[in-house]
N, C-alpha and C positions, 0 to 999 in steps of 0.2 A: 328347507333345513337352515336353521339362524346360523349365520356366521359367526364361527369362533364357538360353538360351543359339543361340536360333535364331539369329542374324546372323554365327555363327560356321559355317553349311552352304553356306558360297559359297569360290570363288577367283574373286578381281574381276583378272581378268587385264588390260583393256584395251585389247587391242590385236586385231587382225583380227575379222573377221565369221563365223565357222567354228562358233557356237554354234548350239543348238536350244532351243526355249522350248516348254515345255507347259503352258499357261496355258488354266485351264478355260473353252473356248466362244469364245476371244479370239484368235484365227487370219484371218490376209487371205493373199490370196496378191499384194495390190498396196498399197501404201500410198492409203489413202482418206480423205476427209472424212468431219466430226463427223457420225453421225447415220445415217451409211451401210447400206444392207444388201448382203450378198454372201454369196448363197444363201440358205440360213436361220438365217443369222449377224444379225445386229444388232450391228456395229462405234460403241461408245460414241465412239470418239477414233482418231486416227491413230497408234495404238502401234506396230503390226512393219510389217516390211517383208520378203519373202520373197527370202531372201538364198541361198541353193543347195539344194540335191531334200535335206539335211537338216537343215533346219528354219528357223524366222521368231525373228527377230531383235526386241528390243525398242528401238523408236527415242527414244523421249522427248520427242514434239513438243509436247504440253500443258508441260511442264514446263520446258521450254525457252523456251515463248513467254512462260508466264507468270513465271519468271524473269527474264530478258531485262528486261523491262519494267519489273518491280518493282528492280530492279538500278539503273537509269537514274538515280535521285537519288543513290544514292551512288557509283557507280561510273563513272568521264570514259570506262573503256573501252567500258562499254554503253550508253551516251549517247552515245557518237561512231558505233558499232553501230548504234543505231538511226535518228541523223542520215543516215545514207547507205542507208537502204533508198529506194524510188521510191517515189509518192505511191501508182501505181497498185499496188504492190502491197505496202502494208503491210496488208492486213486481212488475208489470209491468205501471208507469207511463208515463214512455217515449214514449208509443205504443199507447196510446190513439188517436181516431179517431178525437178527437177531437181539439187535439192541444193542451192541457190545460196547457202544463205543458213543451212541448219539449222547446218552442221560447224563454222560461222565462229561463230557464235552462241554455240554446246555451248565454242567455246572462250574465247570472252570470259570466258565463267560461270566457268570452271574458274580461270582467270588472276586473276581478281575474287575469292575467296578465298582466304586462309589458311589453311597449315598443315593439319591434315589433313582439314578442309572440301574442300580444294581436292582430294587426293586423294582423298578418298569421291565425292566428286561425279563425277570424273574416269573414276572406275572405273564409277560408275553409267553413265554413256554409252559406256563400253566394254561393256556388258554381252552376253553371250552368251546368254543364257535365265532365265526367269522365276524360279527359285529363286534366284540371285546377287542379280538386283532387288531381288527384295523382301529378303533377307537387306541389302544395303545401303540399303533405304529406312531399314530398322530401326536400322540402326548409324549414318547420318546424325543421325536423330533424335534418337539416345540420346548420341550424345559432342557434338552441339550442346547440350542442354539440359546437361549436364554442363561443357562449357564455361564457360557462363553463371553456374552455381554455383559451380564454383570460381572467378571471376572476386570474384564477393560475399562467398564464406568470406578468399580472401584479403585480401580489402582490410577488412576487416570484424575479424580478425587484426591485421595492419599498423595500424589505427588504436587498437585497443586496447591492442596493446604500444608505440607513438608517444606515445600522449596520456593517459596513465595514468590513464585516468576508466573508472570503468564504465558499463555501459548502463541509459536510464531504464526501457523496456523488458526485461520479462524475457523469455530466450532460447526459441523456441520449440521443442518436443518434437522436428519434425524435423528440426532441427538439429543436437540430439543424437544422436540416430538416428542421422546419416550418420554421423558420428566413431564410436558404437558398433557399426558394421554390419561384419559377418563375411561379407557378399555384396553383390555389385553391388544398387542400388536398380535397379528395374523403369522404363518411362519415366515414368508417371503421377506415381511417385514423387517422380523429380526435377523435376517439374512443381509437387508440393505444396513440394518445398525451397525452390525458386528464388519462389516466390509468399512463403513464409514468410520468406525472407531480404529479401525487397524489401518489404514490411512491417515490417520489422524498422528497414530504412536507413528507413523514412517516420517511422515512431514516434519512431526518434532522432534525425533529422536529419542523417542523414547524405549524406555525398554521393555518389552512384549511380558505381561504377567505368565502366559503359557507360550513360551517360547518355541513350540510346536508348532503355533500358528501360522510361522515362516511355510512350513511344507507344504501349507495348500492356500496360502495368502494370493496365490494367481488364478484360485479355483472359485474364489470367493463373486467371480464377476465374467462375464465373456460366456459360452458353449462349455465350460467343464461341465464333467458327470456330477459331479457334488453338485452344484449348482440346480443341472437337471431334476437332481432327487428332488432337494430343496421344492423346486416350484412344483413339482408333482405331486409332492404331500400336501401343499399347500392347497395346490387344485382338487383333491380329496375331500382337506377339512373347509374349503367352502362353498361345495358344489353344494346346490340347488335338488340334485337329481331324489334323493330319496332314496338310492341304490345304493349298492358294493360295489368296487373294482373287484377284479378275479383276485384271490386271496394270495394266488402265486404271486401275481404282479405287484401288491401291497408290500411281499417278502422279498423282491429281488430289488424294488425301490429302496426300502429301509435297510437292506443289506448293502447299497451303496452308498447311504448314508452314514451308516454307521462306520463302514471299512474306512471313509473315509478319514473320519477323527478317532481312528486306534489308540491315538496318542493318550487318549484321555483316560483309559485305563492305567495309566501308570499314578494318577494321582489319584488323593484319597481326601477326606473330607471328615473335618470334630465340629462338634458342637460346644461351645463354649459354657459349664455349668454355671463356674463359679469360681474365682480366685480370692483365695487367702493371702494374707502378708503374715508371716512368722517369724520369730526371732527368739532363737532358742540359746539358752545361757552354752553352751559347750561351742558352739558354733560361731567363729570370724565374722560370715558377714548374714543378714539379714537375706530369707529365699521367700521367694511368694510359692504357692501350693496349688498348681493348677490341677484344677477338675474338669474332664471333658470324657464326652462321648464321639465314640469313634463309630461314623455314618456308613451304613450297607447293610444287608438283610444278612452278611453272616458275622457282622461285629457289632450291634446295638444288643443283642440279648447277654453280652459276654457284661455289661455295666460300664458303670464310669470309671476311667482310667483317673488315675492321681500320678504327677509329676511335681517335682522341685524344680524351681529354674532362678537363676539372679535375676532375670526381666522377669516386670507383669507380662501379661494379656488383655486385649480388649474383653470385658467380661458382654455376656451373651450374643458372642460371636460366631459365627460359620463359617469356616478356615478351610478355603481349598490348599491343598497345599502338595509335593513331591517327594521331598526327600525327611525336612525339617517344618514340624507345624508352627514352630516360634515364627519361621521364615516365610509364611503361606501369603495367600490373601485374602484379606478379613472381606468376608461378603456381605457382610451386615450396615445396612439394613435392608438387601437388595433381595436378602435369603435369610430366614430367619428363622428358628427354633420358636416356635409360639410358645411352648413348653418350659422353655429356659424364663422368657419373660412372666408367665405365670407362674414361677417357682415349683415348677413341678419335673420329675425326674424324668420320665421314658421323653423320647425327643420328637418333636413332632417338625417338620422340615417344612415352611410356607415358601414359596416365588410369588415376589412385586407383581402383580399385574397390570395397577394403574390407579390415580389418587382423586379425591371429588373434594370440592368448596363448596360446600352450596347451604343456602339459605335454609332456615330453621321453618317449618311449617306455623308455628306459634308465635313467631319476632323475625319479621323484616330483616330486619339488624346486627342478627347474630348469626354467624356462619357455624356447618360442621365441618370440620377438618378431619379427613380420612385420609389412609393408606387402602387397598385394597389387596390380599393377597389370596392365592392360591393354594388348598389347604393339600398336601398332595396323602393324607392320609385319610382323605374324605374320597376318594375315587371313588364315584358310585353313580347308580342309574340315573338319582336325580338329578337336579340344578339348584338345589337349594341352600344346601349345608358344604359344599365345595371352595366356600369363601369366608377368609379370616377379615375381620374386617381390625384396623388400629385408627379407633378415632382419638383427636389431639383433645385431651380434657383442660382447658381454660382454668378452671377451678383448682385443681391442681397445682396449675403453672404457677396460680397466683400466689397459692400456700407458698412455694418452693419461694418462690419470690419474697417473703416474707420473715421464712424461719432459717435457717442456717439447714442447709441439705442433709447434714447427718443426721442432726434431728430429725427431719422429718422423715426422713428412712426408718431410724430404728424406733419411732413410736406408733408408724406407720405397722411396721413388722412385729413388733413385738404385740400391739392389742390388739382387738380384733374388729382392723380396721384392713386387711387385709387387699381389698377390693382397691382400697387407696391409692397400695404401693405397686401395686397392678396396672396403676391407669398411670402413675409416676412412669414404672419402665416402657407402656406402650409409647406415653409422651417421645423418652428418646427415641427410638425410634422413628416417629413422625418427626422429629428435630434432624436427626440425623441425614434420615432421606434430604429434607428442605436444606439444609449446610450444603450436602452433596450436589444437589441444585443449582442452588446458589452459586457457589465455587466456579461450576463448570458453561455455567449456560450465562454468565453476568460477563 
């Protein structure tokens, strides 16, 4: 099995119960308590539920409860969730026969994150069978901890182009690494990134973009359980074997993965459409007219939000952010809206995975310039269509170079030259990434 590419052997459908699961040894034909036997089975956890004469279904009650729970400081929806369970029966609510409480639960969780947290998650409880699972335990893991880094490369960027100091700390190895990486990092990987970067903000004193990270900033390295998940998952997505772990043990790993960074439910995540500048006669001072979309499986079908503000915004930006998205951090070009850049409305959400130079098959001479991204609305069986590609169009640059840029924007948009202004916004982007480069690794 290739490294780095199992989370891509699933379709996380979500919807009906019509899957089969063949998860080695880990079959009930009833949903059961922890510890159970049935026959000469020994059931670890309450995973499937036997759902029609083809096949058992993965339920996710460890992971749910333990969720749930850990959710509850940051999140009013699973706090108000778990205020209304009965006294008699919160010790074991999630195992009810009856359902009462799991489907409600699974949906808090889902509502409670961002962007595509909130669809990975979502899909995980859709799950059909064991191979989908564990393919999205994997991809859980991996675009979280990814999250996370690019949250610190950007802001980490942002303040060295802001404040024109350099750092007292010198930049560590794998930081370079990611901006020189021609393939996705593995999870472990982005485990040593995200620890070197948060070392980095302590050294300089800088200020933590998720300021959460303080809580498990000693889990990031040594024997912590975080850490163990970490390389567990890791040890999953690059075995060799050909096989499954037991599906329980996939859900009690990911369940400590995740409990671990609760925190991150409390933030939320827009897409940046498009900003206006207006300046309306009745009105003092002049307001830009931000348009964004607001990231998660239960806020992209509601449309795009419109706001007034005295500041711009970075226009086709991806804004993690807490309280205020003026105040977020712009993730772009680390995470990016393909959709925003193509001028097209519904949002489609890409992660950096890694960027190529390389030589033109036809001239020696002439390099292509790529970004490589991860399409996360492509999750599918194949390996083909999974990947955005942003190559740097030369010809373009050169126009730009040439005509005064507003021109060439609005004759670009207005005729139907279309494709132009296309290869114009992919440009920034691949600028943007190489500035961010630049900046931090010179």
């Amino acid at each position: 099995m290739p490294k780095n590419t199992i989370e891509n052997r699933f379709i996380p459908v979500g919807q009906g119960n019509r899957g089969e699961v063949h998860a080695e040894g880990q079959q009930a034909d009833k949903i059961v308590n922890l510890g159970t036997n049935v026959g000469d089975i020994n059931i670890q956890s309450a995973t499937f539920i036997n759902n029609t004469t083809e096949g058992r279904k993965p339920v996710s009650m460890l992971l749910t409860r333990r969720l749930i729970d850990a959710l509850g400081d940051f999140s009013p929806r699973a706090k108000n969730f778990l205020s209304k369970i009965k006294d008699s029966e919160k010790v074991d609510w999630e195992r009810r026969s009856d359902n009462k409480y799991l489907s409600t639960a699974k949906s808090v969780i889902v509502s409670s994150y961002a962007s595509v947290m909130s669809v990975y998650i979502s899909n995980l409880f859709g799950c059909e069978n064991a191979r989908d699972y564990f393919g999205l335990s994997i991809a859980i893991a991996k675009r979280t901890l990814q999250l996370l880094c690019f949250a610190f490369v950007s802001s980490l960027s942002d303040h060295l182009e802001n404040e024109k100091t350099g750092l007292s700390a010198p930049v560590p190895d794998s930081v370079s690494s990611f901006f020189n990486s021609q393939t996705e990092l593995d999870i472990s990987e982005y485990v040593t990134l995200l620890n070197a970067l948060v070392i980095l903000f302590h050294q300089n004193q800088l200020k933590y973009p998720i300021a959460e990270i303080k809580n498990i900033e000693k889990d990031l390295n040594g024997e912590s359980e975080f850490l163990k998940a970490c390389n567990k998952l890791n040890d999953y997505a690059v075995s060799d074997s050909g096989s499954l772990p037991p599906i329980v043990e996939i859900e009690n790993v990911l369940s400590t993965f995740l409990v671990s960074l609760n925190f991150l439910c409390a933030y939320k995540m827009i897409s940046v459409k498009e900003i206006s500048y207006e300046e309306v006669r009745y009105r003092t001072t002049a307001q830009y007219l931000h348009c964004y979309t607001l990231l998660g499986i239960n806020n992209e079908k509601n449309g795009q939000k419109y706001n007034y503000d005295e500041k711009p915004l970075n226009t086709d930006a991806v804004i993690l952010f807490k309280d205020k998205y003026q105040e977020g951090i712009n993730l772009f070009p680390f995470i990016i809206d393909y959709n925003a850049l193509m001028d097209e409305q519904q949002a489609n959400i890409c992660f950096y995975v890694g960027n190529e130079e390389n030589f033109t098959e036809e001239d020696d001479t002439k390099t292509i310039k790529m970004l490589r991204y991860f399409n996360t609305s492509k999750i599918s069986s194949g390996n083909d269509d999974k990947d955005i590609i942003i190559e740097f169009d030369e010809e373009i640059e050169m126009a730009m170079a040439v005509k005064p840029n507003n021109d060439i924007v609005t004759r670009y948009k207005t005729e139907d030259n279309s494709n132009k202004f296309k290869a114009m916004k992919k440009n920034e982007a691949y600028k943007a990434f190489q500035q961010a480069k630049k900046i931090i690794t010179s």
